[in-house]
C-alpha positions as CSV (number, residue, x, y, z in Angstrom):
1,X,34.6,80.3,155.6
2,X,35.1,82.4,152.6
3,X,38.5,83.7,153.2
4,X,38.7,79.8,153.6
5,X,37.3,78.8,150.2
6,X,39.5,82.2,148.3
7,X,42.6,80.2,149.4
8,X,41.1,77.2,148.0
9,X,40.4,78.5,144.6
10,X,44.0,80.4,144.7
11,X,45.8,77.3,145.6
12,X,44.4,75.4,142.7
13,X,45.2,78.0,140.5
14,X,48.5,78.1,141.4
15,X,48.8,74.4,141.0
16,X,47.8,74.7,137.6
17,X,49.8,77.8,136.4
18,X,53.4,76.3,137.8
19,X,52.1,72.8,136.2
20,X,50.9,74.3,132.6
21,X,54.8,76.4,132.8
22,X,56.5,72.4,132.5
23,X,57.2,71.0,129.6
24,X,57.5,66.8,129.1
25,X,60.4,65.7,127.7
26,X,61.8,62.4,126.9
27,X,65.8,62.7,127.4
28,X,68.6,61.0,125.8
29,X,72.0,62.6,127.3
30,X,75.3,61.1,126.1
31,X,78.6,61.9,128.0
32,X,79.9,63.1,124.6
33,X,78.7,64.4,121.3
34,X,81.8,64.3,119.6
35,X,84.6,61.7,119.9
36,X,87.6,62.3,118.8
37,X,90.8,60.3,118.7
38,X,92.4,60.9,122.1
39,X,88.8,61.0,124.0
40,X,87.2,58.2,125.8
41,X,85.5,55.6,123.2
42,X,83.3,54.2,125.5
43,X,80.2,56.6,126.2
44,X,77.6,56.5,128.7
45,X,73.9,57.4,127.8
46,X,71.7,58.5,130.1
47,X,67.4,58.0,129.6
48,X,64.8,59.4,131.9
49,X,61.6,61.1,131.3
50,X,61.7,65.2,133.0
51,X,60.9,68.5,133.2
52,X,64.4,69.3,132.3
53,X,64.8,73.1,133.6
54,X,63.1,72.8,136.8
55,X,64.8,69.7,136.8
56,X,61.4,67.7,138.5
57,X,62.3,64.3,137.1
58,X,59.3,61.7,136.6
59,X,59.1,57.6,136.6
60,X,60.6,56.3,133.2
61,X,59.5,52.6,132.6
62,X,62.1,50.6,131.0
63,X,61.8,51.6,127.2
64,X,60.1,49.4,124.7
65,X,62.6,50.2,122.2
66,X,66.3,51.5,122.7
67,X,68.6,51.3,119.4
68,X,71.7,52.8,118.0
69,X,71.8,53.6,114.1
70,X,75.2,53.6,112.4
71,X,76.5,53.6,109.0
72,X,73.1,52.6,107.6
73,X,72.6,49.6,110.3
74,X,70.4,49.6,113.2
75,X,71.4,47.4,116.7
76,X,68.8,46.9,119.7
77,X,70.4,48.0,122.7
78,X,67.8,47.7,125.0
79,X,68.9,44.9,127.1
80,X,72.2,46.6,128.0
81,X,70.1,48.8,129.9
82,X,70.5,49.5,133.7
83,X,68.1,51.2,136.4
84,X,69.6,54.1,137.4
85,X,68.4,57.3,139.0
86,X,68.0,60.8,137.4
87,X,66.4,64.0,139.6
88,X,65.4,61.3,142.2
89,X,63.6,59.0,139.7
90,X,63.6,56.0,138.0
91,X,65.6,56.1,134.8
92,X,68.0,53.8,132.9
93,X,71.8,53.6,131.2
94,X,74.3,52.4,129.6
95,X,77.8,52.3,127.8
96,X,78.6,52.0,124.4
97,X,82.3,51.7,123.1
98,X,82.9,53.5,119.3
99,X,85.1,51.5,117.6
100,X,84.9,52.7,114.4
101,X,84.4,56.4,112.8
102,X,80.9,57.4,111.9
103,X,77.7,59.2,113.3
104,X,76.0,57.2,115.7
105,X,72.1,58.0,116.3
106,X,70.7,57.0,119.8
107,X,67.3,56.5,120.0
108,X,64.1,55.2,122.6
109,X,60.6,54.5,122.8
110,X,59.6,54.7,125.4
111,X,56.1,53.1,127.2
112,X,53.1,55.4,127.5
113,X,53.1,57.9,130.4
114,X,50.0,58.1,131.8
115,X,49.2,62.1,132.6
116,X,46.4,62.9,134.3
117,X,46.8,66.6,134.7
118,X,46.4,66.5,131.0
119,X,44.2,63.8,130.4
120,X,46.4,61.9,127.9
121,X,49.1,59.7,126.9
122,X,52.3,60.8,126.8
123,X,54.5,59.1,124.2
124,X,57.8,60.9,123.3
125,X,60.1,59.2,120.6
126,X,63.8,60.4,121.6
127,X,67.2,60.2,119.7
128,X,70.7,62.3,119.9
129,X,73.4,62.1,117.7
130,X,77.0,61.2,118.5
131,X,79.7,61.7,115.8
132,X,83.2,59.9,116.1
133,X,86.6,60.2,115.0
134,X,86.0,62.8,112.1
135,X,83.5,61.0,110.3
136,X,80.4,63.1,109.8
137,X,78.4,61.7,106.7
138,X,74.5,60.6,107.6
139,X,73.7,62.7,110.0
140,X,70.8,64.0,108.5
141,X,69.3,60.5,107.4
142,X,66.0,59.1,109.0
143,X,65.6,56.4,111.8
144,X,62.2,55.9,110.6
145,X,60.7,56.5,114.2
146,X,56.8,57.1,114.1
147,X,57.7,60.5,114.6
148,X,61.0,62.6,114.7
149,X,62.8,65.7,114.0
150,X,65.3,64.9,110.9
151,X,68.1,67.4,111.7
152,X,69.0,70.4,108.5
153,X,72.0,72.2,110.5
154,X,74.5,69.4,112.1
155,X,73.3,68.0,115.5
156,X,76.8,68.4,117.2
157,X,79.6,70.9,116.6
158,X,77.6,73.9,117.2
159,X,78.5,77.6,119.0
160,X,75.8,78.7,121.3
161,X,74.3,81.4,119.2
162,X,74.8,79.2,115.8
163,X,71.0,78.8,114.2
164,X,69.4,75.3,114.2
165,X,67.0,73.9,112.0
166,X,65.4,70.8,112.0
167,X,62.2,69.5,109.9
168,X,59.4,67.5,111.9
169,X,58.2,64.6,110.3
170,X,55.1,62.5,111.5
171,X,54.8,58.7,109.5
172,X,57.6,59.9,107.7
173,X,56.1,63.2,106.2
174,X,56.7,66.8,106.8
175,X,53.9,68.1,109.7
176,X,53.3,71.9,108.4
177,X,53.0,74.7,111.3
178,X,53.9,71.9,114.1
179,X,54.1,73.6,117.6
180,X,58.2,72.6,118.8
181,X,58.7,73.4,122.4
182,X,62.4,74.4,123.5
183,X,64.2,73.6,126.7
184,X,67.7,73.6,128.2
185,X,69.0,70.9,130.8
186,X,69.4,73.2,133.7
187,X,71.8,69.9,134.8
188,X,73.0,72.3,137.5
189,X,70.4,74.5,138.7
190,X,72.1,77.2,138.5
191,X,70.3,78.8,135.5
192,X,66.8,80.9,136.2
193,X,64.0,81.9,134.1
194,X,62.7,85.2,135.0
195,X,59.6,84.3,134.8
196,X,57.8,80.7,134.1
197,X,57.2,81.9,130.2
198,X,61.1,81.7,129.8
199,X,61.3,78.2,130.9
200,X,59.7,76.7,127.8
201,X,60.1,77.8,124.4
202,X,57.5,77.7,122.1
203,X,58.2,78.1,118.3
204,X,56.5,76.5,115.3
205,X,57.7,75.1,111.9
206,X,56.9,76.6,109.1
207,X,54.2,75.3,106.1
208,X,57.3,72.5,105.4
209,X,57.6,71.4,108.5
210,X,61.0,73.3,109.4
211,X,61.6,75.2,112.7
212,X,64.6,77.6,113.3
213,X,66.4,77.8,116.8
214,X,69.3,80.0,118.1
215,X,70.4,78.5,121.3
216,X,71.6,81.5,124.0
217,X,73.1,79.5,126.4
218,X,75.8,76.7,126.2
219,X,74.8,73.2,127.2
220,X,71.9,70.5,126.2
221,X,68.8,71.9,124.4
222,X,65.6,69.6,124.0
223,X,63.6,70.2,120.9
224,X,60.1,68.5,121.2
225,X,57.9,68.6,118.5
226,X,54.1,67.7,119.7
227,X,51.2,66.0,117.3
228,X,48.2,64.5,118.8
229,X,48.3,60.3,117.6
230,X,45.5,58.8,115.1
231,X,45.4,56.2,118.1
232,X,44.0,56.1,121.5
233,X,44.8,54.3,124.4
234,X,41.7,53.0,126.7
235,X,39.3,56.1,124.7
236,X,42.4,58.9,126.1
237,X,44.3,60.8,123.8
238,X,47.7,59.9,123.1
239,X,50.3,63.2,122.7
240,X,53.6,61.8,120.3
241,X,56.6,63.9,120.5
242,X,59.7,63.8,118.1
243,X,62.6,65.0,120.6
244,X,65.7,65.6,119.6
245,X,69.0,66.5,122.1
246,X,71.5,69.0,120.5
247,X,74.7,70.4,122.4
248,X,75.6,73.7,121.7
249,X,79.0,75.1,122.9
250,X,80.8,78.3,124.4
251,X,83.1,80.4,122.0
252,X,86.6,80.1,123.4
């Protein structure tokens, strides 16, 4: 009976030391970053809800909001939207032809995510940047999301190893010493943390609001940037995240 109840106890507390190693994270994954003139203008976007390096994918609702910003203008894309399936789960895309040089900011809201190991809402307000045909003006301006991380270094054209900064902004001011967690899409599996504190990232921004990043390893890197909301949803908690998707690339 008590060698029974020691397994017990040691298999809740491994429960909760593989769950409190994954991060949340809204995701927003174009085909491209940067289109240039002989690529593919049409782009396919990817949204799903995940634990992006274990790659343990959750339910993602259909968004309440899904939007493009370009060259100052703003167009609802949500019902171009189509169920798909991303690490097994429910997720959603779509495809989007550039026409026209200029930076192109994708962004979701999506509904709240209920999570009961944490006792709260889980609201995670996502974008990515796509710049086109040599254009790259605006690509620091604001979407005006609740929250968000407005970008300092550019959001596409980086070498893994480049520094990024990005300043994290709640109601559209700067949120001093904000904890930013960082992860990379492990899209293949083939990358492994040696241990669970390598998985997630943890950094925080300085008294401005600014965080500083040096990616080591080609590929998609999530930057979530976590505040608690003013609001509650049925007396819980609600957790807002400003996520931004930046692609870094190999030196050739």
């Amino acid at each position: 009976m008590k060698r029974l109840f020691i397994l017990i106890i040691m298999s809740i507390f491994t429960i909760f030391s593989a769950g409190s190693a994954m991060a949340h994270y809204g995701m927003l994954i174009p085909s491209d970053s940067m289109v240039m003139q002989d690529d593919d203008r049409t782009i396919n976007l990817k949204l799903s809800f995940s634990h992006p390096f274990e790659g343990e994918g959750m339910e993602l609702v259909k968004p309440v909001v899904f939007g493009v910003m370009a060259n100052g203008k703003k167009v609802n894309l949500l019902n171009a939207l189509k169920e798909t399936k991303v690490m097994e789960h429910t997720a959603w895309e779509t495809s989007y032809k550039i026409n026209r040089p200029g930076v192109y900011m994708f962004y979701m809201e999506p509904k709240p995510y209920w999570e009961p190991a944490e006792d709260c809402y889980i609201v995670h307000y996502t974008k990515t940047v796509v710049t086109a045909f040599g254009d790259d003006e605006g690509w620091d301006q604001e979407i005006g999301l609740k929250t968000e991380i407005v970008p300092l270094s550019k959001p596409y054209g980086l070498y893994t190893g480049n520094v990024f900064q990005g300043i994290v902004k709640l109601d559209g001011k700067p949120v001093p010493f904000c904890e930013v967690e960082v992860e990379y899409y492990n899209k293949d599996g083939k990358a492994k943390a040696p241990t669970d504190y390598m998985v997630t990232q943890t950094i925080k921004a300085d008294v401005s609001g600014v965080f500083t990043y040096a990616a080591p390893k080609a590929g998609w890197w999530g930057f979530a940037a976590l505040n608690t909301s003013d609001k509650k949803i049925k007396g819980k908690d609600v957790e807002i995240g400003a996520v931004l998707w930046v692609k870094f690339h190999d030196w050739k």
